[in-house]
C-alpha positions as CSV (number, residue, x, y, z in Angstrom):
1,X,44.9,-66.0,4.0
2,X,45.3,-65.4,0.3
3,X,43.2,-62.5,-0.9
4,X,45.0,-62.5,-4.7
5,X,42.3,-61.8,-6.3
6,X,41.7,-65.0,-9.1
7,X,41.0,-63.4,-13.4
8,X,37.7,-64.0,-14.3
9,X,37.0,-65.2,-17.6
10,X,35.1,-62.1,-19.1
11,X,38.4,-60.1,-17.8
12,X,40.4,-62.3,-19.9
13,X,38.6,-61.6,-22.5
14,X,38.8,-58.4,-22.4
15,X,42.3,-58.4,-22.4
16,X,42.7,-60.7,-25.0
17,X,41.1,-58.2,-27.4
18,X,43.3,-55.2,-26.2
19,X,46.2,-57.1,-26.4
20,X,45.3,-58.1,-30.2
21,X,44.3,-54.3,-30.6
22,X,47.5,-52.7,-29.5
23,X,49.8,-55.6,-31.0
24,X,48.3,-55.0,-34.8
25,X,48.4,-51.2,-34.6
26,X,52.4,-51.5,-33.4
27,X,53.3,-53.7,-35.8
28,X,51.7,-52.2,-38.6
29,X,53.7,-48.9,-37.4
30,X,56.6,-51.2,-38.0
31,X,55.8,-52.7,-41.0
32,X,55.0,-49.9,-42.8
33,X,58.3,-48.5,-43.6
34,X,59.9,-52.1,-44.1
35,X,57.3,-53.2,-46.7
36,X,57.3,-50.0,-48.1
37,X,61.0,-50.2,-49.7
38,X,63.0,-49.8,-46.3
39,X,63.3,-53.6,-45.8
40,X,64.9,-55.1,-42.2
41,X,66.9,-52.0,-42.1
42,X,64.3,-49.6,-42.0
43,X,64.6,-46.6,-39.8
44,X,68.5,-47.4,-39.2
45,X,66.9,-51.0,-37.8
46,X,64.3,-49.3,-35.5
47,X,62.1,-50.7,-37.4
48,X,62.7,-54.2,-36.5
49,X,63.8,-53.5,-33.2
50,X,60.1,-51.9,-32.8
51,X,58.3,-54.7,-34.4
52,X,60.1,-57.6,-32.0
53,X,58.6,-55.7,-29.2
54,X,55.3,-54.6,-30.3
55,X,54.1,-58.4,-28.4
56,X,55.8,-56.9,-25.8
57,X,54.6,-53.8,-24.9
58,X,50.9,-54.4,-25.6
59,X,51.1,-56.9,-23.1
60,X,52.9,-55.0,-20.6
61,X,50.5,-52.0,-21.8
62,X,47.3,-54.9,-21.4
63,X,48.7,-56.1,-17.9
64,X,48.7,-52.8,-16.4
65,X,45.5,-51.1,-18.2
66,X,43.1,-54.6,-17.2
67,X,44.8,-56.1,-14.5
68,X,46.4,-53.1,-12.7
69,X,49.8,-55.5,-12.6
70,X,52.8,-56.5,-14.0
71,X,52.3,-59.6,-12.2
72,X,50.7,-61.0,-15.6
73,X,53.6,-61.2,-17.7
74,X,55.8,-63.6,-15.7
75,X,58.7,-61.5,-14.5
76,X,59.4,-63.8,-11.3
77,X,58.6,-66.9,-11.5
78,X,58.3,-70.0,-9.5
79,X,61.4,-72.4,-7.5
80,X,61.4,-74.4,-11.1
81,X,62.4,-71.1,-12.4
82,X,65.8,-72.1,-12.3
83,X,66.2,-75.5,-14.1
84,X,63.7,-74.4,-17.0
85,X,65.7,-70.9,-18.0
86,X,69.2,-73.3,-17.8
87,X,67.1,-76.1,-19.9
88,X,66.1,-73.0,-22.5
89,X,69.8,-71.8,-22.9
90,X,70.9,-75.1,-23.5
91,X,68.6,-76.6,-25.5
92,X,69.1,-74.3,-28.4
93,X,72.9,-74.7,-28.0
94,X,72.3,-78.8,-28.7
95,X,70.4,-79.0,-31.3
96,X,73.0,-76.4,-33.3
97,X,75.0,-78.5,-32.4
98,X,74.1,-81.9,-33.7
99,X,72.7,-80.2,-36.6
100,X,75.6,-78.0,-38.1
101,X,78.4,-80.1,-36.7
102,X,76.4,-83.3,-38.6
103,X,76.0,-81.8,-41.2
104,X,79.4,-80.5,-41.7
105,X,80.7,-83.7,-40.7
106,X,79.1,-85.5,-44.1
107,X,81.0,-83.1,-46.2
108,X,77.3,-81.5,-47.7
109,X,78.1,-78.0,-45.8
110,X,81.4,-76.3,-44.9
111,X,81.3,-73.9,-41.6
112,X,82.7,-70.6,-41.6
113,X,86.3,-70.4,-41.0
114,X,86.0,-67.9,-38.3
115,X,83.0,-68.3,-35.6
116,X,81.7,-65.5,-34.1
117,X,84.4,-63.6,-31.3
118,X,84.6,-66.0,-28.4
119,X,83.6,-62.5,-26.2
120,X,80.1,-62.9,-27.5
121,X,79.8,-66.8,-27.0
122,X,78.3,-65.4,-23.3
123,X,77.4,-61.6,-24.0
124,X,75.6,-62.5,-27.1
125,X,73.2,-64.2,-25.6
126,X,72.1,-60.8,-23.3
127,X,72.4,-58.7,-26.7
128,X,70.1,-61.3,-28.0
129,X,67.4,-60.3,-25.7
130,X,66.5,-56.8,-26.9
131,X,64.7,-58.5,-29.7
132,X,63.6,-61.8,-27.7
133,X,62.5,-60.4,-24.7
134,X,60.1,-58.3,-26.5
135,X,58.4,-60.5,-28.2
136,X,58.3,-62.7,-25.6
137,X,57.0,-60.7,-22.7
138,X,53.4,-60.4,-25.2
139,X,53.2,-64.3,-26.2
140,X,54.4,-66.2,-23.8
141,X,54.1,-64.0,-20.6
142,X,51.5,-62.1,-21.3
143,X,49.3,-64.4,-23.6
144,X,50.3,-68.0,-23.0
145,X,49.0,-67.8,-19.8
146,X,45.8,-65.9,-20.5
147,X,44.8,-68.1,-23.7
148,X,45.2,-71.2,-21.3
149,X,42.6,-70.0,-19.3
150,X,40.3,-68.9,-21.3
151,X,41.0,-71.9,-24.5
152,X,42.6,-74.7,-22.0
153,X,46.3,-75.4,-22.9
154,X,46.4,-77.4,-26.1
155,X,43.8,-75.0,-27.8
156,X,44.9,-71.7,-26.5
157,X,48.4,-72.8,-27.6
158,X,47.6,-73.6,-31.0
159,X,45.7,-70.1,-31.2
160,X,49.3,-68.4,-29.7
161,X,51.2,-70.4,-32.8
162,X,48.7,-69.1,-35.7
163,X,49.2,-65.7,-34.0
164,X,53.0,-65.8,-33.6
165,X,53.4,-67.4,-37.3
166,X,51.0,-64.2,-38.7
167,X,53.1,-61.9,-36.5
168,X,56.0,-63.0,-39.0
169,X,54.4,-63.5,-42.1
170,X,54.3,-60.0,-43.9
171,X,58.7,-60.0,-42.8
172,X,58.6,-63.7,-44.6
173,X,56.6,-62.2,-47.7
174,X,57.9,-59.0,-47.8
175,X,61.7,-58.4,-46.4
176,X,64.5,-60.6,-46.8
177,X,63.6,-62.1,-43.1
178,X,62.8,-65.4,-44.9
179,X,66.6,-67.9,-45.3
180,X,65.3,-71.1,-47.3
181,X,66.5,-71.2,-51.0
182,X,62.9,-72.7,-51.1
183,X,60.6,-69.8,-50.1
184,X,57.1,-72.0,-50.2
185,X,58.5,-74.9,-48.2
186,X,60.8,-73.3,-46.2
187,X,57.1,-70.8,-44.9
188,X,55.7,-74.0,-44.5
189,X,58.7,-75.3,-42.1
190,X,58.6,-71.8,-40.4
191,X,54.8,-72.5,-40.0
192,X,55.0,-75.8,-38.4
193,X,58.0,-74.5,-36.1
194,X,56.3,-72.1,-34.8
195,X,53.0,-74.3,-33.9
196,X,55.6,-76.5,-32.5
197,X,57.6,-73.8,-30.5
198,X,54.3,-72.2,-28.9
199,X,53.7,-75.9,-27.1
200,X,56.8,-76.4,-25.8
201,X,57.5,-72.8,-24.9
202,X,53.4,-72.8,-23.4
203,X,54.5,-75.4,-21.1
204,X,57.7,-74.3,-20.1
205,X,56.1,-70.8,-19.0
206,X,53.3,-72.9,-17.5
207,X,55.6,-74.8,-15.1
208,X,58.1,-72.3,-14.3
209,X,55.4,-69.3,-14.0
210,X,58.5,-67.1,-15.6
211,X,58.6,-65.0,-18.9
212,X,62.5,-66.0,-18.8
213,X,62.4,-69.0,-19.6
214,X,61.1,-68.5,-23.0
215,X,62.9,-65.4,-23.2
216,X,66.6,-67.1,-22.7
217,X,65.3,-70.1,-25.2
218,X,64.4,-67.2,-27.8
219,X,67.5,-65.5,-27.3
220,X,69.7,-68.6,-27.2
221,X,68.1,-70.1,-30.7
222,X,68.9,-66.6,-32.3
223,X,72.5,-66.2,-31.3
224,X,73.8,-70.1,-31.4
225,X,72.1,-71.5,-33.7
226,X,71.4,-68.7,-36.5
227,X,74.7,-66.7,-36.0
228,X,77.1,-68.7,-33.9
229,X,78.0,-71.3,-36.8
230,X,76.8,-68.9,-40.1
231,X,77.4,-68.5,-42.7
232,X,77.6,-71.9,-43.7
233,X,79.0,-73.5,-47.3
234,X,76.6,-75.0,-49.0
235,X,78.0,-78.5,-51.3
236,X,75.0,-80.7,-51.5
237,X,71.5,-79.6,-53.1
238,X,69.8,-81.7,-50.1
239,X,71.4,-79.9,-47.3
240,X,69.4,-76.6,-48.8
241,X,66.5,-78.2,-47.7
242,X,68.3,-79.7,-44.0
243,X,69.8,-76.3,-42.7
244,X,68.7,-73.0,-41.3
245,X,65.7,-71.8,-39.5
246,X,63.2,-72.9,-42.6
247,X,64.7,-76.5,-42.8
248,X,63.6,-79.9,-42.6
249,X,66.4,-80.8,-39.9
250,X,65.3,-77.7,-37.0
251,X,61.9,-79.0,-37.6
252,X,62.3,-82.6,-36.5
253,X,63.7,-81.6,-33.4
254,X,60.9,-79.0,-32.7
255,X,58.4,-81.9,-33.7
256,X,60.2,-83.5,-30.9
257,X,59.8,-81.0,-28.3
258,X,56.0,-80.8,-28.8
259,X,56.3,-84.3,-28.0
260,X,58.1,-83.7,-24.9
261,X,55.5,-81.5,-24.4
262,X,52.6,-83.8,-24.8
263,X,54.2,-86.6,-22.7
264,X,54.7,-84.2,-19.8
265,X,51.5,-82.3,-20.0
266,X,49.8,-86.2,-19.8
267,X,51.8,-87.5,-17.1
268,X,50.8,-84.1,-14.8
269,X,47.1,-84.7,-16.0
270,X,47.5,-88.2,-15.3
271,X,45.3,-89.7,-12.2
């Protein structure tokens, strides 16, 4: 007999608001000496470090203050575990790929001459997950889950990607974080990305009941596809608008993961 006892929607709640609670005040602890002339290396880069895992530890901090368990933020996972933590790492890797590689292959941008050492082509990924991990252990194993039930999927979803793009807004604004040579679109591209990014990352924390998968996706994205082929040479005016994190091309292919995302969640719902 399973006695596990099942959230109720008033203790959701609740945790939603301390989770919102503790992840402003730690990230205004962060902010504050990056916005205040220190930039993304304030503190030695403790700074950042702390901010990327303010998510994190207010929903560990949540889990354990209203729940009384870790079990909330997703640390094991389910048998599909597996194949959605390989899909995350490899996904990431892909789309680099195509885009970079295509785009070098027109002649409008130049690679770097030297990639990064091939030691870190497997390590990097694990250093990658200092930052990653911490923010993803607040939205997507910590909140995902707890916004679903509380907002259904779709909604509680789009209320994780406001969240997640505000999270990053003052660094866009205010540091250097921001990479497009055209700051209002390329916040706009970062804005949409990240409303894309919180369906397809929803779902894949929904199916495999595992922070990790997320986790690895996030970590994989930050090492292969914004360090692994950077810098790049820039010899067409379009391709500023095409490359990087803030461009049109990253976009398209996160446009088509939320549409992944909306064909599986319709098949499971279907019948």
């Amino acid at each position: 007999m399973n006695t596990r006892r099942v959230p109720d929607l008033a203790q959701d709640r609740r945790a939603l608001a301390l989770f919102a609670a503790l992840t402003v005040v730690f990230c205004t602890a962060a902010y504050i000496p990056m916005l205040t002339g220190g930039g993304l290396g304030a503190l030695g880069g403790f700074a950042l470090i702390g901010l990327m895992w303010s998510p994190g530890v207010a929903g560990v901090l949540t889990s354990l203050v209203i729940y009384r368990s870790l079990g909330p933020v997703g640390l094991l996972g389910n048998r599909r575990a597996p194949f959605w933590i390989a899909a995350c790492i490899a996904i990431p890797i892909a789309y680099g790929l195509l885009i970079k590689l295509g785009l070098a292959s027109t002649g409008w941008i130049g690679l770097a001459p030297e990639l990064l050492p091939r030691t870190l082509l497997l390590i990097g990924l694990f250093v990658s997950l200092k930052t990653a991990l911490g923010e993803e252990l607040g939205w997507r194993g910590f909140a995902s889950p707890v916004l679903t039930r509380v907002f259904g999927f779709w909604r509680g979803q789009t209320v994780l990607g406001l969240c997640w793009f505000a999270f990053h807004l003052p660094a866009l604004l205010g540091t250097s974080y921001g990479s497009s040579q055209h700051p209002m679109l390329g916040n706009l591209m970062f804005f949409l990305s990240c409303m894309c990014l919180s369906y397809f990352l929803g779902w894949a924390r929904q199916r495999s009941n595992s922070v990790w998968a997320s986790a690895m996706f996030h970590a994989s994205h930050n090492i292969y596809f914004l360090y692994f082929f950077e810098p790049v040479t820039i010899r067409n005016d379009l391709a500023t608008y095409l490359v990087g994190e803030q461009g049109l091309l990253l976009l398209f292919v996160e446009l088509l993961l939320a549409g992944f995302t909306l064909w599986a969640w319709r098949r499971s719902h279907r019948g």
